[in-house]
Structure formats: structure tokens, C-alpha cells
N, C-alpha and C positions, 0 to 999 in steps of 0.2 A: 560815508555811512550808507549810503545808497549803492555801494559797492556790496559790503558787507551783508545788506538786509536782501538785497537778489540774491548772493550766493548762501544765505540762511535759506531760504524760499527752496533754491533747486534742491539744497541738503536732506530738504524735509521732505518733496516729492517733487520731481522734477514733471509732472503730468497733472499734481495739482494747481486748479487757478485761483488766482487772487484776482480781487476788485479795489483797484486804489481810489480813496477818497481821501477828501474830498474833490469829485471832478472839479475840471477849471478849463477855462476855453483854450488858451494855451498856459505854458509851464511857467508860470511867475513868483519863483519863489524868494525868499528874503534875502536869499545868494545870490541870487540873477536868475536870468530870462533865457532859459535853454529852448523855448519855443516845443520843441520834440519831447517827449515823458522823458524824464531822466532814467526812468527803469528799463526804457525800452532799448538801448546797446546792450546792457547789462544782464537783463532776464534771461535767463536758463528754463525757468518754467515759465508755462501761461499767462498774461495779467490779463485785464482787460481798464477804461478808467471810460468817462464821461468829460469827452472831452467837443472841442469846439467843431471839426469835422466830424462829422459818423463817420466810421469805414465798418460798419456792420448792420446788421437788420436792421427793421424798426422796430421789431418784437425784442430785442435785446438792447435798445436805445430803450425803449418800454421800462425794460427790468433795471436798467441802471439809473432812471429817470425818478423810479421809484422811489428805492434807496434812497439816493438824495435827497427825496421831500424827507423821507422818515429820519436822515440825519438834522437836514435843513429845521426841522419842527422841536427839535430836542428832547422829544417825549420818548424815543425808543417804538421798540410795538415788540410784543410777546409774541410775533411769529416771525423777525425778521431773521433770525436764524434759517428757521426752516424755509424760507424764500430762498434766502441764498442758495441754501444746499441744493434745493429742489430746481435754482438756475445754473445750477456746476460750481457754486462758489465754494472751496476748502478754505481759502484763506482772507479775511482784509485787512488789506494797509492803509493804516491812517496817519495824511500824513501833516504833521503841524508845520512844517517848514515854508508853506505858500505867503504870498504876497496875499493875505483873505482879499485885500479889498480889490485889487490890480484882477485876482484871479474870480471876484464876484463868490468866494466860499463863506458857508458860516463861520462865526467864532467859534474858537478851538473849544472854549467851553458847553459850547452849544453842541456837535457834535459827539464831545467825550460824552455828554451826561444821553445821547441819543443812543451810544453804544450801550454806557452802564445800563440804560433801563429796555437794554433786549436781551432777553434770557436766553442762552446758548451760543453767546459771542466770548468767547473766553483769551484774555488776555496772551499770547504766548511768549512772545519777544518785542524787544527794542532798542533800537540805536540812535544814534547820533548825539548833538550834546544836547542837552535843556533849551529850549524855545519858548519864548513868549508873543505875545502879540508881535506881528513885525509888518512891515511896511509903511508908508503914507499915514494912513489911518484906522488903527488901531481899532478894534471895537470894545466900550468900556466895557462888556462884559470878559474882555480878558487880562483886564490891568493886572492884575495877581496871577496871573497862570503862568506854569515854568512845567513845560512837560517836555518827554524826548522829544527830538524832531520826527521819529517815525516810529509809530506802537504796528504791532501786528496783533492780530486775534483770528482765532482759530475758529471757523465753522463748528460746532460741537453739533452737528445734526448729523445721522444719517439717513443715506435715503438708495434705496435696492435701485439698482441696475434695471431690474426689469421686476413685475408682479404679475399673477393670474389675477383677475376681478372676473365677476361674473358680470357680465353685461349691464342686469336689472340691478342691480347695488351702485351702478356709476353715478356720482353726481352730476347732472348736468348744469353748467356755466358758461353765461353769458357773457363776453368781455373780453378783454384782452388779457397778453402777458402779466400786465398790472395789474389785475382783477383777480387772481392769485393770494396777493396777502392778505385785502380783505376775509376772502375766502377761511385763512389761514388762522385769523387770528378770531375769526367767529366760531372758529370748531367746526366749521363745515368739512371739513377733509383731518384727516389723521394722517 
């Protein structure tokens, strides 16, 4: 199914990126321990995941550091869409099939309900079979849960390639990459 969900991904845009979550230090999933992302032979387009080495900026360590708290917290945020878009993200893969506890992830339910409550993460596709809590230790918030092993949702934001602003209209902010969604979700920026 992770065969099937890259070659979905490149069908859709092969130039489009995806962000898999839940990061994890390495790949410990309920099937075993591939150590390397399993998307990563596989991908035809872009991913990027939050993983236990960096091999990229700190400013994009920043933006996927973020994320994960806004999954990790389960409350969602009303501008995590437009974060994404606004850091190249078209697509996220979530994916239930980890070892949570081996790989240090939230519960599956904790997560889903972070997604439902950000408006413009729209459900598109999924595969594999149904997944419940799996590994060592379970977390009781997923006793009852039975979802596919990998949901994807769709960026629903867009955001222009490039804009004119006039100088005097720019907001100025203080902060880093992750100082953005705050930003985002106080209406400071359109």
C-alpha cells in the first residue's frame, strides 16, 4: 500500500510535495523497522517527513517541528492549511501504520481529530488495510480506533507564486519560520 499511495501522489502531480506525519526518529512501523522512510525508494514526487537526522535547513526543521506540535496537541489550528501551502506543502500523508510508541508519535486519535479541526485539510485518498493501535504499547486513547494505514489530504489553500505589495502595507514580523502560523491564525496576514 505504500507502493500504491507514491504512485497516487506522482499521478496527482509529480512536482507536488507532500509532508508525512507523523514524523518518527526512524521507520518503526507495526510491520517492521525499515529504518529509511518507506516512501523514500518509492516517491516519484517530492515528500519531505520529520525525521531523526536533519538533511535540511533549520528554517524547514522549524516548519515541520511546527506541525507536529499542532498534530501532537490534537486541537488542529484554523490556519494550518494555509501554513502548509505557504511552506510548498500540496499534500499530507498521515500515516497510522507506525510502532506510536517505538516511533515516540501521538495517538492515531489524537492526530485525526488535529487534522479534522483544521479547516482546509480535505480528505483525498487512502490505502492500506484498517489499523489500530499497534505495537508494545498501545495508547488507551486508541482502543476503538480502526482506520486505514495511510489517509492523505489535500492542501485546499492557494497561495500566488509571486505578488506586488507595496512596501508600506508589509507587515513586519519578528521570529522565525514557526512564527508564521501564529501570525496566520490571528489574521495578521491574508
Amino acid at each position: 500500500y505504500w507502493s500504491v499511495a507514491a504512485d497516487w501522489l506522482t499521478a496527482q502531480d509529480p512536482l507536488a510535495r507532500t509532508l508525512v506525519v507523523p514524523g518518527a526518529g526512524f521507520a518503526q512501523h507495526t510491520w517492521g523497522r525499515t529504518i529509511d522512510e518507506p516512501i523514500q525508494p518509492l516517491a516519484g514526487a517530492p515528500w519531505a517527513t520529520r525525521h531523526q537526522i536533519p538533511l535540511g535547513s533549520e528554517g524547514n526543521i522549524r516548519v515541520m517541528d511546527t506541525v507536529e506540535a499542532v498534530l501532537a496537541q490534537g486541537r488542529g489550528s484554523p490556519a494550518l492549511a494555509d501554513f502548509l501551502a505557504r511552506s510548498g506543502y500540496r499534500y499530507l500523508l498521515v500515516r497510522h501504520d507506525l510502532d506510536r510508541a517505538a516511533a515516540g508519535a501521538p495517538p492515531i486519535a489524537v492526530v485525526r481529530r488535529a487534522v479534522a479541526g483544521s479547516p482546509g485539510l480535505v480528505p483525498v485518498a487512502s490505502f492500506g488495510p484498517r489499523v489500530g493501535a499497534g505495537g508494545a504499547a498501545p495508547s488507551p486513547a486508541d482502543a476503538a480506533v480502526s482506520v486505514p494505514a495511510i489517509e492523505i489530504f489535500a492542501v485546499d489553500r492557494t497561495v500566488p507564486a509571486a505578488i506586488a505589495t507595496a512596501l508600506a502595507d508589509l507587515p513586519v514580523v519578528s521570529g522565525g519560520p514557526e512564527s508564521l502560523l501564529g501570525v496566520l491564525e490571528q489574521g495578521l496576514l491574508d
